[in-house]
PADREN-195354 format. One line per field, with one value per residue (C-alpha): x, y, z. Coordinates in nm, 2 decimals, m for minus. Each point is the difference from the previous one (the first is absolute). Layout:
<pts>
px	X_...;
py	Y_...;
pz	Z_...;
</pts>
This chain:
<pts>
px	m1.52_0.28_m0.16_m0.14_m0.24_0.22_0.11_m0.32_m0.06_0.29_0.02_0.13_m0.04_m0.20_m0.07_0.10_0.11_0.12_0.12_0.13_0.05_0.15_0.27_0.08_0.06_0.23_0.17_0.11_0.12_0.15_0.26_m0.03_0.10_0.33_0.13_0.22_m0.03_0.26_0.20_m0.37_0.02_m0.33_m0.32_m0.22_m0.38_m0.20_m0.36_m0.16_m0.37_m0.29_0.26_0.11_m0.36_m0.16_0.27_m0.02_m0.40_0.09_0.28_0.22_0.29_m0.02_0.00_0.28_0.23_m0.17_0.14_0.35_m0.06_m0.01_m0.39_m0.22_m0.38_m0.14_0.25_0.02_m0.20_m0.25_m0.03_0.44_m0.02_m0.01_0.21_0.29_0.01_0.02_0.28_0.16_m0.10_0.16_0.33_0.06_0.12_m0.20_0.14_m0.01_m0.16_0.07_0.32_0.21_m0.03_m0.04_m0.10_m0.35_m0.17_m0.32_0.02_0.33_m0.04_m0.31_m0.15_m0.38_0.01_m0.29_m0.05_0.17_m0.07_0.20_m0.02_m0.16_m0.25_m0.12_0.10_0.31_0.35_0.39_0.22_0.36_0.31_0.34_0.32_0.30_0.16_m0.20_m0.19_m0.40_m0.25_m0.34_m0.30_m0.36_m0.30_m0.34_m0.34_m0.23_m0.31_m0.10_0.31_0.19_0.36_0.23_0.32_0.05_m0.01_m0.10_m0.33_m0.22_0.09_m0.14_m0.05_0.26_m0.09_m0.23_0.09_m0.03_m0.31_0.13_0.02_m0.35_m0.29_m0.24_0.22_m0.25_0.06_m0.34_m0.33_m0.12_0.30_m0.09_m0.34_0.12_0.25_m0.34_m0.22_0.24_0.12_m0.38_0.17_m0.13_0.21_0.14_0.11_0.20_0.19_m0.02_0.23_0.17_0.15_0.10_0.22_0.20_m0.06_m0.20_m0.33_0.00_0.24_m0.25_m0.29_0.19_0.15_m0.39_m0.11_0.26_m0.11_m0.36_0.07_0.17_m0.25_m0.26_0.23_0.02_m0.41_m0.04_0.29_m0.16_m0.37_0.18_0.18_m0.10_0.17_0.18_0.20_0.31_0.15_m0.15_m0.35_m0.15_m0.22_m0.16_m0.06_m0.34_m0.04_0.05_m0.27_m0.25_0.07_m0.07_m0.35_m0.06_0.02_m0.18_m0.33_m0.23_0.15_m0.01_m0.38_m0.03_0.20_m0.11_0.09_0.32_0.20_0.16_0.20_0.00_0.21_0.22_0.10_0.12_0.19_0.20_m0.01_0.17_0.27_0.09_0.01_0.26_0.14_0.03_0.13_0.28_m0.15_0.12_m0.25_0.04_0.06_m0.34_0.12_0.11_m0.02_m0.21_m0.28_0.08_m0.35_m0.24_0.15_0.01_m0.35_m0.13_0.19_m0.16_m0.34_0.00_0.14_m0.27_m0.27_m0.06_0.05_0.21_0.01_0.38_0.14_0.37_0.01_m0.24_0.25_0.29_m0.17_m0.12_0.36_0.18_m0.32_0.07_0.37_m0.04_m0.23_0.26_0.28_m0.19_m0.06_0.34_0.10_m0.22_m0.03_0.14_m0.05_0.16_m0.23_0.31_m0.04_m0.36_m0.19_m0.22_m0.16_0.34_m0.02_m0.40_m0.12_0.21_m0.02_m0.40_0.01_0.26_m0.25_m0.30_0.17_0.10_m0.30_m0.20_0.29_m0.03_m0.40_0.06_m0.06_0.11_0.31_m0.20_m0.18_0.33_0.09_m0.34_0.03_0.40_m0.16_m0.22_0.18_0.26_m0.23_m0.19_0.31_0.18_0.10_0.04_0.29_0.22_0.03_0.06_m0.07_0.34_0.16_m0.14_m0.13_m0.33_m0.24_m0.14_0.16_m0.15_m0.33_0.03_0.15_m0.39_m0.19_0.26_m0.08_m0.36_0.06_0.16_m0.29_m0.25_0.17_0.11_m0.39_m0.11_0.25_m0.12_m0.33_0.05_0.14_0.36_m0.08_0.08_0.04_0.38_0.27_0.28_0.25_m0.20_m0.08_0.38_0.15_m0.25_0.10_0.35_m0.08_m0.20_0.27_0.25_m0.29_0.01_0.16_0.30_m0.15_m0.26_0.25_0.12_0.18_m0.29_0.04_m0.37_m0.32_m0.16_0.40_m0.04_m0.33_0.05_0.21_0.27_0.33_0.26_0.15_0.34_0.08_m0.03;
py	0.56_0.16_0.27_0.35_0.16_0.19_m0.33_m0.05_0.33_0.14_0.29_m0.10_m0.03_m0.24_m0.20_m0.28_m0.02_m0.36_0.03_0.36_0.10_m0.27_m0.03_0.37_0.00_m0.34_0.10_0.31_m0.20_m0.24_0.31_0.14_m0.33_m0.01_0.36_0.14_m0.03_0.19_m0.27_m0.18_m0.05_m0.22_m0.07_m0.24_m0.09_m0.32_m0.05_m0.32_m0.19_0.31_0.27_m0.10_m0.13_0.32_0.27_0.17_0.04_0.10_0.22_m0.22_0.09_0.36_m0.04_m0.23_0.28_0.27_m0.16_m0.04_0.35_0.06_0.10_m0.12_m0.04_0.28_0.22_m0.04_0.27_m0.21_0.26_m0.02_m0.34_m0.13_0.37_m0.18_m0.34_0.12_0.21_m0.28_m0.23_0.24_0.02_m0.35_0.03_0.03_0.22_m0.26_0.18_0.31_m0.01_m0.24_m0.08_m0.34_m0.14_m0.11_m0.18_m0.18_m0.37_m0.01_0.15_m0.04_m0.33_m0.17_m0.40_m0.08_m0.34_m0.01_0.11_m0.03_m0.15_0.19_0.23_0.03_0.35_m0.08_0.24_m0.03_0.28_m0.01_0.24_m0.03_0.22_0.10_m0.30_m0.26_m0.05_m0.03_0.00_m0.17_0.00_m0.10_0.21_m0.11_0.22_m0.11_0.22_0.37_0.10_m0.19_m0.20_m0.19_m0.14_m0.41_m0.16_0.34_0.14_0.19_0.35_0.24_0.39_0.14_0.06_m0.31_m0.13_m0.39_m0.14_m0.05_0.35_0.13_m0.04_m0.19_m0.25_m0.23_m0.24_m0.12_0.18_m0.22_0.20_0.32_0.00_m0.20_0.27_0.26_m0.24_0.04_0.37_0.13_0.20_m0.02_m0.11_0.33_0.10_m0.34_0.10_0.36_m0.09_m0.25_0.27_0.26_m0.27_0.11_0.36_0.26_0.07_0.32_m0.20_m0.26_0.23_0.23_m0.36_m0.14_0.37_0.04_m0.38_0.11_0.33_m0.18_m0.27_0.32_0.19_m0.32_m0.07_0.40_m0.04_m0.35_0.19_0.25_m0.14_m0.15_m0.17_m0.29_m0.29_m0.08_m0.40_m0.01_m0.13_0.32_0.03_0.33_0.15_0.00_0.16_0.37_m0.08_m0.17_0.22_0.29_m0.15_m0.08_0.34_0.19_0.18_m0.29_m0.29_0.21_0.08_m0.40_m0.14_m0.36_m0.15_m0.15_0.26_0.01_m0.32_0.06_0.29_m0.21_m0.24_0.30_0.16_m0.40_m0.03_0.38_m0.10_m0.32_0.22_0.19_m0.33_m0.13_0.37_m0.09_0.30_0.11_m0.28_m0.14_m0.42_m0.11_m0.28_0.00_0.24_m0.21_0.03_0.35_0.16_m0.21_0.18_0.38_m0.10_m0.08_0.24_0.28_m0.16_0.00_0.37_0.16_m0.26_m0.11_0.37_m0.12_0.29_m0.05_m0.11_0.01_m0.24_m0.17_m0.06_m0.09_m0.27_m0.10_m0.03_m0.19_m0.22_m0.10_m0.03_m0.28_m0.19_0.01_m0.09_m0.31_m0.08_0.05_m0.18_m0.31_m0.01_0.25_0.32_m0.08_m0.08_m0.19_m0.25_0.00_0.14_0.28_m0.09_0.12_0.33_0.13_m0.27_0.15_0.38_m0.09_m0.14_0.29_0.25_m0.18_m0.04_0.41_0.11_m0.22_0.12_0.38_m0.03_m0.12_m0.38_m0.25_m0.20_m0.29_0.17_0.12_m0.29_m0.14_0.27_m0.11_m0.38_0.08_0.23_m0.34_m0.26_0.13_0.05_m0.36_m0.14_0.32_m0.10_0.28_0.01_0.35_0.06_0.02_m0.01_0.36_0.18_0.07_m0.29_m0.11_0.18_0.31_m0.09_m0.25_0.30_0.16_m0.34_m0.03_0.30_m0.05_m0.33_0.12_0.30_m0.31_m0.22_0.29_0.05_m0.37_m0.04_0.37_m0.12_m0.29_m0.11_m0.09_m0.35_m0.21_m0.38_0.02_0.23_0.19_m0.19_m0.34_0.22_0.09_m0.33_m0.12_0.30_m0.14_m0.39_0.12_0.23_m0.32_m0.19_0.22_m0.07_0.23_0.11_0.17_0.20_0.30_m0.17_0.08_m0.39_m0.05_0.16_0.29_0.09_m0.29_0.01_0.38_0.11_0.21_0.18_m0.23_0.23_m0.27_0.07_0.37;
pz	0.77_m0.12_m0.22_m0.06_m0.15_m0.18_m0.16_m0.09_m0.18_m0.19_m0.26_m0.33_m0.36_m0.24_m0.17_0.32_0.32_m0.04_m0.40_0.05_0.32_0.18_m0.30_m0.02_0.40_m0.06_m0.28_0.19_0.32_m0.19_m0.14_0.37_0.17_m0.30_0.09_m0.08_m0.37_m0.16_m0.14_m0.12_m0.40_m0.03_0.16_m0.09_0.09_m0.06_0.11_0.01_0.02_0.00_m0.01_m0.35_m0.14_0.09_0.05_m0.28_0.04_0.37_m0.06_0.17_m0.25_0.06_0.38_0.01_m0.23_0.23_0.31_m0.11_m0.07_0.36_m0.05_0.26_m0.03_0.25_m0.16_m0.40_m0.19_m0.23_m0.26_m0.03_m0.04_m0.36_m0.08_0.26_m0.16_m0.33_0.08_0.17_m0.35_m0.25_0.21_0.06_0.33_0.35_0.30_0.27_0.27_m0.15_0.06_m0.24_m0.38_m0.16_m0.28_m0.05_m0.24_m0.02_m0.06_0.09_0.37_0.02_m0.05_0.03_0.10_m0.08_0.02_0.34_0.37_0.32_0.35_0.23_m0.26_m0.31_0.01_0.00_m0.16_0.04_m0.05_m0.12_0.00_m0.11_0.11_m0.18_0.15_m0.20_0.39_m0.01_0.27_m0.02_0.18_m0.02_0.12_0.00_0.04_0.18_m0.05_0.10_m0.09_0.26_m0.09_0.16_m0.08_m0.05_0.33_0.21_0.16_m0.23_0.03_0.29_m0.01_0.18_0.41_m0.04_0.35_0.13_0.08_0.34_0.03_m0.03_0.24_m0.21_m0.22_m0.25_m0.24_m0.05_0.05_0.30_0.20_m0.11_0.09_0.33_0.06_m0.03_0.24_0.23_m0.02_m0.08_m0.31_m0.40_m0.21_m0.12_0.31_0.06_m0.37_0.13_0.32_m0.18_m0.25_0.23_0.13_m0.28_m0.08_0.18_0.00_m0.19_m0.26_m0.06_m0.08_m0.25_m0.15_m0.02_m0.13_m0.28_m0.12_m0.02_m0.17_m0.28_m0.03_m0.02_m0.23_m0.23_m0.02_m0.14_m0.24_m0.11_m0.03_m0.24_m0.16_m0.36_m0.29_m0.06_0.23_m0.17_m0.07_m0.31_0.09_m0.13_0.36_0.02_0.35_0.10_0.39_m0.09_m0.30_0.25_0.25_m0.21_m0.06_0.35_0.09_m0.27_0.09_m0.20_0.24_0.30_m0.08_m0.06_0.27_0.13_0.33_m0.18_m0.11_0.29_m0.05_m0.37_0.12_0.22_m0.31_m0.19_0.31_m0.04_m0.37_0.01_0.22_m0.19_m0.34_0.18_0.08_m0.37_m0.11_0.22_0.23_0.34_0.24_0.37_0.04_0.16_0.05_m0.38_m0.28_m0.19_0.26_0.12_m0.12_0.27_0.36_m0.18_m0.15_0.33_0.20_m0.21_0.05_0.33_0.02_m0.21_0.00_0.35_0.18_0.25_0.30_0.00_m0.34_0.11_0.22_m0.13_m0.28_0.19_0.19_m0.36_m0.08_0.27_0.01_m0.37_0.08_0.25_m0.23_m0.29_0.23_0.10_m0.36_m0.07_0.35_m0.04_m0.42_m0.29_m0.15_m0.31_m0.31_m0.14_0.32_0.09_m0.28_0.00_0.32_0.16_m0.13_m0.05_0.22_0.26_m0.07_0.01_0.33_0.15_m0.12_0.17_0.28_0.04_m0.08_0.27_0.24_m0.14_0.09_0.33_m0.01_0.21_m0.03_m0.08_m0.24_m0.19_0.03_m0.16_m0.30_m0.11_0.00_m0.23_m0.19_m0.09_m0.03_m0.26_m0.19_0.01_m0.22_m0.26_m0.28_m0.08_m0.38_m0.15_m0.36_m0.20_0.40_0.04_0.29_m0.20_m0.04_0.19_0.25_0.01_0.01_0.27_0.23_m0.07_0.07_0.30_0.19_m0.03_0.12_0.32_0.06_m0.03_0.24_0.22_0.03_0.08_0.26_0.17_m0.03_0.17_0.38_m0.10_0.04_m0.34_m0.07_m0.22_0.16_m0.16_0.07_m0.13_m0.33_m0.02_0.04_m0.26_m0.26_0.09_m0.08_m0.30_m0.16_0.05_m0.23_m0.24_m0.37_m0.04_m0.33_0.23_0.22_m0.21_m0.25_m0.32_m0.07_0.04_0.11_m0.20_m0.11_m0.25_m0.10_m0.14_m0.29_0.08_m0.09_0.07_0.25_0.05_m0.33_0.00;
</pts>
């Protein structure tokens, strides 16, 4: 297994990590991989298959001019954005990477095929330029989910420092070896990831990189719980966390409070993060933006609802725990809604949450292992159909059904002796096969499911 847990988990900006991240960091290495580009007089972008039917409900337009930019997603200041691209509109030019003018015109440099995809994803955008010389270059990116990209015919894209599997002491590809590896070794699961990390970076480097992911998942959650108002694309969605949160807390629920409010509590922590999300809000891939509520939800439940006597590292075994469960999904299957459906993306984030917070409670490997199962299998076969090909519905809401989902089967597999009849990597191969089954008008493309069965703007044409 050739990834990290910081490729996992990485700080950008919504409304996607597959519709807006991924084609903000290609659309900047694209310009990277041309330099120099002084002599550069036009650059041109094309996205294809789920990019183009929901990119402007996902902002996938904005990243893609972002990117050329020379913006990245960890880095670009949410509140600057729309100020930045209407500069950029009203000249008529865009400073490639900051650095060279061209001329820039929707429709003309930017273009949505709609009716077409590539090869290797349905995500799928080329990117040309032209030089002084009449000369062009061409190539084709795809992103694959979370955030991820690679280029036509490469490897999906690695954080840098991720070292070979070859190199670390406890290389998986499937869960049967990782838990093999922990028979054999006598260590948990998150000290396998632990040791496998530090093959990279050092020890002290790992917690502050695990720490500073958690801090802006926290951070996002009480911006998300304060936040009110309205989510833009034109679907006229009013926020609802800060509202429900401010009646959660209020002295007549407090004197009322029933044995559930604790997981009513969690959904809004989720639901908060995902309004971020959809306000194109500073949020952490987990695995993708449009499940990134269910691991802060359940992060913050465990840290101030189950006491633990050491919360910190309860929290980073939590994370590198979730990490190896998504990089099996992603191994074995997808996290990309536009491949797999839904399933990919809360189905996963459910069962990555499960699984840390068994591991952050000090379960077994088999019971982590238990939890994640769970955590899928009661998610296949979930479509991925945004209404009006936003991040808002029904996404939001299934981030707050999601993390209760992973508390609940987080608590099954703790209650029980590890032992279970279907095992993760039977439940992943079948979220694989299924996603494969599955219409294309279900995988992110608003061609069916609830995105044709409610009126909406036609965002295309706007």
């Amino acid at each position: 297994m050739d990834m990290s847990v910081f490729d996992l988990f990485k700080i950008g900006i919504g409304p996607s990590s597959s519709h807006t991240v991924g084609p903000m960091v290609a659309a900047r290495r694209f310009l990277l991989d041309c330099a120099p580009l002084d002599d550069v007089t036009e650059v041109a972008a094309e996205l294809y298959g789920s990019l183009a039917l929901t990119g402007i409900g996902h902002a996938t337009d904005k990243a893609v001019i972002l990117g050329l930019m020379g913006e990245t997603p960890q880095d670009v200041v949410p509140t600057m954005v729309d100020a930045r691209l209407a500069e950029a509109e009203a000249a008529g030019e865009l400073w490639l990477l900051g650095t060279h003018a061209v001329p820039f015109k929707r429709g003309k440099n930017l273009v949505f095929h709609m009716a077409e995809s590539l090869a290797e994803h349905p995500n799928g955008m080329r990117f040309t330029l032209t030089r002084a010389d009449g000369a062009t270059v061409s190539k084709v990116y795809y992103s694959v989910g979370g955030g991820f990209i690679k280029e036509e015919g490469e490897a999906p894209q690695m954080a840098a420092g991720t070292a070979p599997a070859s190199a670390i002491p406890y290389p998986f590809d499937t869960m049967d070896q990782l838990l093999a590896h922990g028979e054999a070794s006598g260590l948990t699961i998150p000290k396998m990831l632990r040791a496998n990390e530090c093959v990279k970076r050092g020890e002290d480097e790992l917690n502050a990189g695990i720490d500073k992911i958690w801090h802006v998942m926290r951070d996002c959650i009480a911006h998300g719980l304060e936040t009110a108002g309205q989510l833009p694309g034109g679907l006229n969605v009013k926020r609802r966390a800060a509202n429900l949160w401010t009646q959660s807390q209020s002295s007549a629920s407090q004197a009322n409070h029933l044995p559930h409010d604790a997981l009513h509590q969690v959904s809004l922590y989720a639901m908060a993060v995902n309004e971020e999300n959809a306000a194109g809000g500073r949020v952490v891939t987990a695995p993708t933006n449009g499940a990134a509520g269910i691991i802060p939800a359940v992060l913050r439940y465990y840290a101030e609802d189950c006491k633990p006597s050491d919360p910190v590292t309860g929290i980073r075994d939590f994370m590198l725990t979730a990490a190896a469960i998504g990089m099996l999904c992603k191994r074995n299957a997808s996290i990309s809604g536009a491949e797999i459906g839904c399933q990919g993306e809360v189905g996963v984030a459910c069962a990555m949450a499960a699984a840390g917070l068994v591991a952050a409670l000090g379960g077994s490997n088999n019971q982590i292992e238990n939890a994640a199962e769970i955590g899928i299998e009661h998610h296949l076969g979930m479509t991925c159909d945004p209404i009006g090909g936003l991040v808002q519905i029904p996404c939001i809401e299934r981030n707050g059904m999601g993390a209760v989902k992973a508390i609940t089967a987080a608590s099954l597999a703790l209650k029980g002796d590890g032992t279970h009849f279907v095992s993760l990597d039977e439940v992943i191969e079948t979220m694989r096969q299924t996603g494969a089954d599955m219409q294309a008008k279900y995988k992110e493309t608003s061609l069916g499911g609830l995105a044709i069965h409610v009126i909406t703007v036609n965002h295309a044409a706007c």
